[in-house]
N, C-alpha and C positions, 0 to 999 in steps of 0.2 A: 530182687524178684525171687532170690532163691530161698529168704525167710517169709515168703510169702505160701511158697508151695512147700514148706516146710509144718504153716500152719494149717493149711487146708490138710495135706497128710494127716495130724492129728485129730482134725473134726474129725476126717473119715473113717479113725481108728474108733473114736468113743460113739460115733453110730453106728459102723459094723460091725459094734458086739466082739473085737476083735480076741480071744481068749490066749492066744498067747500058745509058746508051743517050748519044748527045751531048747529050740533053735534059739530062745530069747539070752541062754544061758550063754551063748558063744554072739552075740549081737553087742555092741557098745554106741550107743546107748540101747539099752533093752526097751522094745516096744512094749510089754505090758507090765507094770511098776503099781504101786499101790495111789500113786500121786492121777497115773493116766484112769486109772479106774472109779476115784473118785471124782476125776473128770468127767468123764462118761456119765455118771449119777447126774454130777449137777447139769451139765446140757442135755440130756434127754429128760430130766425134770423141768426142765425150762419148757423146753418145747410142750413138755403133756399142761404146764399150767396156763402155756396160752394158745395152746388148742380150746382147751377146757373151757376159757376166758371167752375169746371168741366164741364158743358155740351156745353159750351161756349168755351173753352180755349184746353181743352184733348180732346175733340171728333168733335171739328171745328162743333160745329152744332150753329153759332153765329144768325140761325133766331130765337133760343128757350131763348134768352134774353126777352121776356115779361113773361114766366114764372114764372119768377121772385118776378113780379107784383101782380097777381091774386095768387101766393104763399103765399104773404105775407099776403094779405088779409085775405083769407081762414083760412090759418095756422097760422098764428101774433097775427094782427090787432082783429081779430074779437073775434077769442077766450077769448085774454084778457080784448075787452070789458066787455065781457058777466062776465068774472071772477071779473072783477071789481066792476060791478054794484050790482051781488049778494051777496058780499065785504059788500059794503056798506049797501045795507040793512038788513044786520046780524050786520052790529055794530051799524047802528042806534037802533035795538032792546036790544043788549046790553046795550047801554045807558041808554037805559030806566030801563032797567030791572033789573041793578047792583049798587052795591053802588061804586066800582070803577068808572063805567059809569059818575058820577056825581063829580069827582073827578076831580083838577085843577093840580094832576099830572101823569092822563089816557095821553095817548098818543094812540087816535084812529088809528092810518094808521099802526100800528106796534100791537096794541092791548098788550099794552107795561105798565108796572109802570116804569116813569122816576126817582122814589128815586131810586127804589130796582134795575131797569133794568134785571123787568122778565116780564114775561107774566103771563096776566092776567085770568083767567076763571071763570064762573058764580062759581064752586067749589072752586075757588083758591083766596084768597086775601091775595099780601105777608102781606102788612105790619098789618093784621087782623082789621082794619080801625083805628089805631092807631095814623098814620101818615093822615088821611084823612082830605081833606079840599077841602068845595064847588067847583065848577069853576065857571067863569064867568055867563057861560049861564046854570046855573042849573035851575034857573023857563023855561026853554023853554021844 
């Protein structure tokens, strides 16, 4: 039961537009990840294409096909701008701010360790820097 309210958890994340906050920075596993946002895309794209469908196909109303458009907008596109951008400027400060960050096996867009394949948090270092080795662009 408890993988069950685990999944509902995350519908309710990629419908409430959830943006994510630095608290994500100290959370393991972090709620908004670049994986849960293109979540988000594709089920609320789901749902505007069989609204759409429905309104269009079951009820013959075929002039409410631009709906569609400004749905996706609205509801899609723009959201997951926003979730994006604030994404990124929580991991840029992560970088900064962690010794994972500076780490050539961080995996920023998942906020990932690719030895261990877990997530990372200002609290959490799996391999306790054990495993740690510069990356490329650590003077930047």
């Amino acid at each position: 039961m408890d993988e069950i309210s685990k999944f509902i958890e995350k519908i309710k994340d990629a419908f409430m537009f959830r943006e994510g906050s630095d608290f994500d920075s100290v959370l393991t596993p972090p709620i908004v990840t670049t994986g849960s946002i293109i979540w988000g895309i594709i089920l609320r794209s789901l749902v505007i294409i069989a609204t759409t469908t429905f309104l269009v196909m079951v009820l013959n109303r075929r002039e409410l096909w631009w709906f569609s458009v400004f749905a996706f907008w609205l509801i899609v596109a723009y959201p997951a701008y926003r979730q994006y951008t604030k994404y990124n400027k929580r991991i840029d400060s992560f970088l900064d701010e962690t010794l994972c960050g500076k780490c050539r096996h961080f995996d920023p867009q998942s906020q990932l360790c690719n030895i261990y394949d877990q997530h990372v948090s200002i609290g959490f270092v799996p391999c306790e820097g054990n495993n740690w080795e510069p990356s490329e662009n650590i003077t930047n």
